[in-house]
C-alpha positions in Angstrom: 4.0 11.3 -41.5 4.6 12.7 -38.0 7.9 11.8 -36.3 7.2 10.2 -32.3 10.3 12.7 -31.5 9.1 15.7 -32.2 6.0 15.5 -30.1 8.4 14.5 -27.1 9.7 18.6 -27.5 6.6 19.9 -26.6 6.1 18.4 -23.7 5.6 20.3 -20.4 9.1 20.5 -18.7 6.7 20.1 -14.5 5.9 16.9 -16.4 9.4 15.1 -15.9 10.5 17.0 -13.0 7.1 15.4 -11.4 7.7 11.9 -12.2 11.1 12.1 -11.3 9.5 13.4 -7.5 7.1 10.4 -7.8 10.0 7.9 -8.4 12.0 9.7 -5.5 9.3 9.7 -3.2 8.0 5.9 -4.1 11.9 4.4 -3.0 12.4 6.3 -0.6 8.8 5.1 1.2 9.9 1.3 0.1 13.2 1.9 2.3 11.3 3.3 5.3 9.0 0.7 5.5 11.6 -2.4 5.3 13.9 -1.1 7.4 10.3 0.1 10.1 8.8 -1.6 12.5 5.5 -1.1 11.4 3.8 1.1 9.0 0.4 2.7 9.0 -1.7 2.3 6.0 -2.9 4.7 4.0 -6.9 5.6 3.4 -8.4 2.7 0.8 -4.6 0.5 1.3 -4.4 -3.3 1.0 -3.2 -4.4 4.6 -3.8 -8.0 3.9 -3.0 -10.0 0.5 -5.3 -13.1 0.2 -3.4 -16.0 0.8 -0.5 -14.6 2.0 0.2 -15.1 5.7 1.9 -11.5 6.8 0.0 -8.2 6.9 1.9 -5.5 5.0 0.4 -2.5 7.2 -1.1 -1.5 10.3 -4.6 -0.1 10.2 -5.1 3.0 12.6 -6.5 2.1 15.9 -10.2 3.4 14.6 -10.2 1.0 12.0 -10.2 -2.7 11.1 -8.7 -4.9 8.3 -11.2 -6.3 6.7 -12.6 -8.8 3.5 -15.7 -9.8 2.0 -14.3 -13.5 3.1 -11.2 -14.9 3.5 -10.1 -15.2 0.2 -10.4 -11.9 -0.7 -7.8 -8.6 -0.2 -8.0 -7.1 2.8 -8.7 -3.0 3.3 -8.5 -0.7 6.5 -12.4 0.0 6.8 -14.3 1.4 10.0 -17.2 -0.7 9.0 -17.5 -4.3 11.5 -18.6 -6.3 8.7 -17.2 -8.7 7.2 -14.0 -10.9 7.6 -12.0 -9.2 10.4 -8.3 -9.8 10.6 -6.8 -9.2 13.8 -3.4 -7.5 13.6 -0.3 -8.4 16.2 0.9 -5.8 18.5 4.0 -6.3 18.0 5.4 -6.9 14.6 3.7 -7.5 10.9 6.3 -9.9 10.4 4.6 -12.6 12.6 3.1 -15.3 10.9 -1.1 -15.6 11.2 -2.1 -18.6 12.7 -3.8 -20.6 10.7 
C-alpha cells in the first residue's frame, strides 16, 4: 500500500512556485478590474452573462459582443452575426435597457 504523502515529495518544486504566481496574478487582476473603469476583454472572454443586465468587459473597438440569441453567453467576436450587444461608452456598470 502506497502512502498519498510520499508521492507529494516528488513533486517538481516550479510546480508550487507556479500556482502560487497564478493565485497572485488572478487577485491582483480581480482588484484592477473593480476598482477600473473599464476593462478590455481577453481573446475567446465572456463579455456578457445571459440574463444578467451589466457587461463584465469591453470588447476592442474591432470587435463585437456577440450570442447565438439572447439567451445565450456573449463573446468578443469580429464576426456580424448573430445577437449583437451594444456596449456603453461610458461605464459597464450601466444597466441595458431592456
Amino acid at each position: 500500500m502506497t502512502n498519498r504523502c510520499e508521492t507529494a515529495d516528488q513533486t517538481d518544486p516550479l510546480d508550487g512556485i507556479m500556482l502560487c504566481f497564478l493565485l497572485i496574478l488572478a487577485l491582483c487582476t480581480r482588484v484592477y478590474s473593480a476598482n477600473a473603469r473599464h476593462r478590455t476583454c481577453w481573446w475567446n472572454e465572456v463579455c456578457k452573462e445571459e440574463f444578467h443586465s451589466k457587461f463584465r468587459c469591453r470588447c476592442p473597438k474591432w470587435s463585437y459582443c456577440r450570442s447565438p440569441g439572447r439567451y445565450y453567453d456573449a463573446h468578443c467576436s469580429m464576426t456580424r452575426t448573430g445577437y449583437i450587444w451594444t456596449q456603453p461608452e461610458t461605464s459597464l456598470s450601466l444597466e441595458i435597457d431592456k
